[in-house]
N, C-alpha and C positions, 0 to 999 in steps of 0.2 A: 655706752654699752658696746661688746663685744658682739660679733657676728659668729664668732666660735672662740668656746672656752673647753678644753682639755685639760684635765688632771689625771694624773699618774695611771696614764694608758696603758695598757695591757692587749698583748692577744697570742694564744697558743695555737698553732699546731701539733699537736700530739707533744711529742718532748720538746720540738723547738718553738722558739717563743719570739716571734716575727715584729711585736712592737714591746718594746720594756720600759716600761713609765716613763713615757712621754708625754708631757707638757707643752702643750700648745697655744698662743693668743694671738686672735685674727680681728683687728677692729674692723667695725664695720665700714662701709665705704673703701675697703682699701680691693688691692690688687695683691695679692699674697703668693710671692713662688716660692713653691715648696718643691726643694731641692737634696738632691740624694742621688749613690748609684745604685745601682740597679738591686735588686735586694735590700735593700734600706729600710724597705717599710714604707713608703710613701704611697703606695697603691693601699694596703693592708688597710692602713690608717684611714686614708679619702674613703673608703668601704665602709666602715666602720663608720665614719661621721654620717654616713648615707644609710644607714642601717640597713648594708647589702649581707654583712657580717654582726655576726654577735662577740659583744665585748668578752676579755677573759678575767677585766678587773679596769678598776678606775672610772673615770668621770666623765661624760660629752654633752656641754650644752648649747646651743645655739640660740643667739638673743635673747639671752638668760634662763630657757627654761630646758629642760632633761630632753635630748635630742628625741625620744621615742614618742613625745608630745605630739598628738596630730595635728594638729594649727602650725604647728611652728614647722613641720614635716613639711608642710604643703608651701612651706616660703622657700623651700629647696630645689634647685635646678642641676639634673646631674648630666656628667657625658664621662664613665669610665671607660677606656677601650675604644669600642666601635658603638656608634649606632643603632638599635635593632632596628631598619626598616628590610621593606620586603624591595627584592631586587628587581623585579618587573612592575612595579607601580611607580607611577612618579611622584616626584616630590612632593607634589601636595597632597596626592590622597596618603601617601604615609603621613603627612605631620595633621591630615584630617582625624586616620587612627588614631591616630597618639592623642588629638585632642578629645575624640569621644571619648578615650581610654581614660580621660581626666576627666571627665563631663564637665570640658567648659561650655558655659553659656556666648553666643555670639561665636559659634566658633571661625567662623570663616572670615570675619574680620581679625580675630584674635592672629589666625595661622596668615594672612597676610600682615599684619603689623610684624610679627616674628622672622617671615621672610623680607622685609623692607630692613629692619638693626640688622641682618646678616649680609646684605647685600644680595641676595637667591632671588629677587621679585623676575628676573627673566628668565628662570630657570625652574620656574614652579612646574610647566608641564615633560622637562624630563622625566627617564626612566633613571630611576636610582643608581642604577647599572650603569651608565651610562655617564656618570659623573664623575669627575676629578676628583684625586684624594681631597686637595683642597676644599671644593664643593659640599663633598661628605662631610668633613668634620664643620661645615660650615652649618650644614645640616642637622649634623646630631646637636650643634650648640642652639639653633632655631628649636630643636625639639625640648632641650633642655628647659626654655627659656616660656612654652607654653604654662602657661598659667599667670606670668607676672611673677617670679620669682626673686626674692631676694636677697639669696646666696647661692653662689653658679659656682659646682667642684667640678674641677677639671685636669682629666689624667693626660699627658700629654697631650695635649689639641695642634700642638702646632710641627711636631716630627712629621718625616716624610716633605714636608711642605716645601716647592718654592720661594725664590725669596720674594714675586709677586704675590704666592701664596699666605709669606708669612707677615708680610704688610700690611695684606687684607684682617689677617686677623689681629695684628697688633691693634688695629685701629677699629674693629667692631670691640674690640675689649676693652681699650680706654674709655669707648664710646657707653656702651655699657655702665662702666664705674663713674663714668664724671657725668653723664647725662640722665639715667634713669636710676642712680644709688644703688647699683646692683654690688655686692659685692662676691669676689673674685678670688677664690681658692685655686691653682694651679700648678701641675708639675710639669715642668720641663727638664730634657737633659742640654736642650741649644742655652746655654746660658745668657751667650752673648745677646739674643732676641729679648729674653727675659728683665733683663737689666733694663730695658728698654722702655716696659711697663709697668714694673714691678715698684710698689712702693712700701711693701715689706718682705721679709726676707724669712724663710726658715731651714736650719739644714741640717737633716735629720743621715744617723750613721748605724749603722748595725741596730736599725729600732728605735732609737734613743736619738732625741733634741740636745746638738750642741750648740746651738747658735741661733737665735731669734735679733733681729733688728730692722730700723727702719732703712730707706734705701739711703737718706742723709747722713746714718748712720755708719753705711758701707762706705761710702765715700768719704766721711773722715777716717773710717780704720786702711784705706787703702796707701797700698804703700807708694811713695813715688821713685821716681827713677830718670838719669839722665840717658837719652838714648844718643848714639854718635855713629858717621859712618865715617870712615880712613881705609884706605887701600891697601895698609899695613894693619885688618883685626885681630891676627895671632902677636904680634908684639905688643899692638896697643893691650890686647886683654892681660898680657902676662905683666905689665907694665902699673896698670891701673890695677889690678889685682892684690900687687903688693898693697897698695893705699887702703882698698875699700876692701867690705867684708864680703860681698855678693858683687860679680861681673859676668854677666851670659852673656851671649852669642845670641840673637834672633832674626833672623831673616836679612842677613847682610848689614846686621846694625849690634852694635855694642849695646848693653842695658849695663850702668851704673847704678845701684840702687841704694838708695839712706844715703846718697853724695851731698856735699855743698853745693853751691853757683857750681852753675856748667863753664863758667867761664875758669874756675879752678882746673876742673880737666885739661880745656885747651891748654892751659898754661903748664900742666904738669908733660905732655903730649909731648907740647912743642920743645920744651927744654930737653926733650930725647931727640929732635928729630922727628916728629912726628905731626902729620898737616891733618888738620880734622874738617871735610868737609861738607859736613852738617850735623846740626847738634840740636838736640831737643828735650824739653823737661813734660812730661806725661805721666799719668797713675794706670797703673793698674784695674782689670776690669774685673768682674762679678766671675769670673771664670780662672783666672790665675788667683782670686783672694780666694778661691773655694779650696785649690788645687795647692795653697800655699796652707791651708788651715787643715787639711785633710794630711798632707805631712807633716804639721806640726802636732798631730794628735797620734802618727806612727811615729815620732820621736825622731826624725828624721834630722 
C-alpha cells in the first residue's frame, strides 16, 4: 500500500494554474523529498494533500482511501510554514492546546511522549518566544505528531537551521520513519541534508512531476567523475578537454566526467609535462543531478 497516491493533480488560481497534472507515489514507510524551486508547486500540492486547499481536478488518496475521508484525515500530521503557537505561553501548554484542540485522551502523557521523539523534554517550560528557530520547528513537528500520526508533510522543516540544528532533525526523522513507521513527506531546498535521509525522491517543475525515484535509484543515475589537483589547472583543463566531453574547474580541483581509470589521466598529463598531485574518482550528489536534470529539461 501507498501512503499517498495522486493522479493527474490540478490546482487554479484564477488563470494561472500553480499544479498541472501531477502524479504522485509515496510508499509507505518511506522518507520522500519532495523537491522543486521555488514556485514549483510543492507548497500548493503538500496543501492540497492536507486539505488546507481545494482541488481544481484530479485525484488524492492516502492509504488507499479519497484523502477527504475522516479516519484517514486523522492519520495526518502537518507542519506547513510556521507553527500556530502563542508566543508568551510555553511550550507545553501550547502543545497542551493543540492536544484539547484534538481531544486527545491521556493528553499529558501523549504531549510528553511527543516532546521525548523531538528531543524538547527540557525545554517544555519555555516561553515559545524564547526559543531557537531550531527548537520551533522542532515544536511544530511535536505538534504535528499529536495524535499518533501516520503520515508527517513537511514544508521545509529544516531551512534557517544550524548544522547542530539540522542533525537534530535529521535524526528525529529517521527516527520517526524506521522506529514508529511514520511516514515522511518533505520539501527541502538544502539538498545536500536531504540526500542524507531521503529514501525517495520527487522533482517536481512548473507544477508538473518529472522525476520520481528511489534514492538507489539516484545513485545508479549519478554520473561519475575523476577529480584532480596540478598546479598547472588552466593547461591541464585545456588539455584534458580536448579528450573528454565535460571538464570543470571546482574548488581548486579539476572534474573529469564519463572518463576512464584515472590513471588514463595521469598518463595523458604527464606526457605533456604535467604532475598530478592528487587524484580521485567520486559521483555526484542529489544537488548537481538536480541542477544537471533541470538543464537538461532547458535544453541546455
Amino acid at each position: 500500500m501507498n501512503a499517498i497516491e495522486i493522479r493527474d493533480l490540478t490546482k487554479n488560481f484564477g488563470e494561472k494554474q500553480a499544479v498541472c497534472g501531477l502524479d504522485m507515489t509515496v510508499p509507505v514507510g518511506a522518507i520522500y523529498g519532495f523537491i522543486g524551486e521555488n514556485g514549483s508547486g510543492k507548497s500548493t500540492t503538500e496543501k492540497m494533500i492536507c486539505g488546507l486547499l481545494p482541488l481544481s481536478g484530479g485525484q488524492i488518496k492516502l492509504f488507499g482511501r479519497d484523502y477527504t475521508d475522516g479516519d484517514v484525515r486523522a492519520k495526518v500530521g502537518v507542519l506547513i510554514e510556521a507553527p500556530g503557537c502563542f508566543p508568551n505561553y510555553s511550550v507545553w501548554n501550547n502543545l497542551m492546546l493543540q492536544a484539547a484542540n484534538l481531544s486527545i485522551e491521556n493528553a499529558e502523557d501523549e504531549v510528553r511522549k511527543v516532546l521525548k521523539l523531538v528531543r524538547m523534554e527540557g525545554a517544555a517550560s519555555n516561553k515559545y518566544k524564547n526559543c531557537s528557530l531550531g527548537m520551533k520547528q522542532r515544536i511544530g513537528i511535536a505538534m504535528a505528531l499529536l495524535g499518533n500520526p501516520k503520515l508527517l508533510v513537511l514544508d521545509e522543516p529544516i531551512n534557517g537551521l544550524d548544522a547542530d540544528g539540522m542533525r537534530i532533525m535529521r535524526e528525529v526523522l529517521v527516527g520517526l520513519a524506521k522506529d514508529h513507521g511514520c511516514t515522511v513527506l518533505i520539501s527541502s531546498h538544502i539538498l545536500g541534508e536531504l540526500e542524507k535521509i531521503a529514501t525517495h525522491y520527487g522533482i517536481i517543475r512548473g507544477g508538473k512531476m518529472i522525476k520520481e525515484m528511489t534514492a538507489e535509484e539516484l545513485d545508479a543515475g549519478c554520473r561519475t567523475y575523476v577529480a584532480l589537483q596540478t598546479k598547472e589547472l588552466s593547461r591541464a583543463k585545456a588539455i584534458l578537454s580536448c579528450r573528454y566531453s565535460r571538464v570543470a574547474e571546482e574548488n581548486e580541483y579539476l572534474r573529469v566526467y564519463d572518463a576512464e581509470a584515472p590513471e588514463a589521466i595521469v598518463s595523458l598529463l604527464y606526457k605533456n609535462g604535467i604532475l598530478v598531485s592528487e587524484i580521485k574518482t567520486a559521483k555526484i550528489g542529489l544537488e548537481e543531478y538536480y541542477i544537471d536534470l533541470m538543464n537538461e529539461k532547458e535544453g541546455r
